[in-house]
C-alpha positions, 0 to 999 in steps of 0.5 A: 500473501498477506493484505494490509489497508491503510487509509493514513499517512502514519501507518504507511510510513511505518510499513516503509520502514518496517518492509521494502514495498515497491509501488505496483500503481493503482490496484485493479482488484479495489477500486481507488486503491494503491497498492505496494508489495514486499516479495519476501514478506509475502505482504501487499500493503494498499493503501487509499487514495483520497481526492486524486491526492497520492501518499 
């Protein structure tokens, strides 16, 4: 599965639009990191979470 970081509201807005992410919580594996998955892409898309704030 492919892994893309994103670390502004920008770029995660595109990925929305271009892809079906479904929110999967706080990943486990980076620390201070949300992640978002798109099954029929194979794509997890994490995305940094800053001073507790969420996108």
């Amino acid at each position: 599965m492919e892994e893309i970081f994103v670390t502004n509201l920008e770029e995660f807005e595109q990925l929305e639009i271009d892809y079906n992410l479904e929110c999967c919580g706080y990943s486990g594996k980076y620390f201070n990191w949300e992640w978002f998955q798109d099954d029929e892409a194979e794509l997890a898309v994490y995305v940094k979470i800053l001073d507790d704030s969420k996108v």
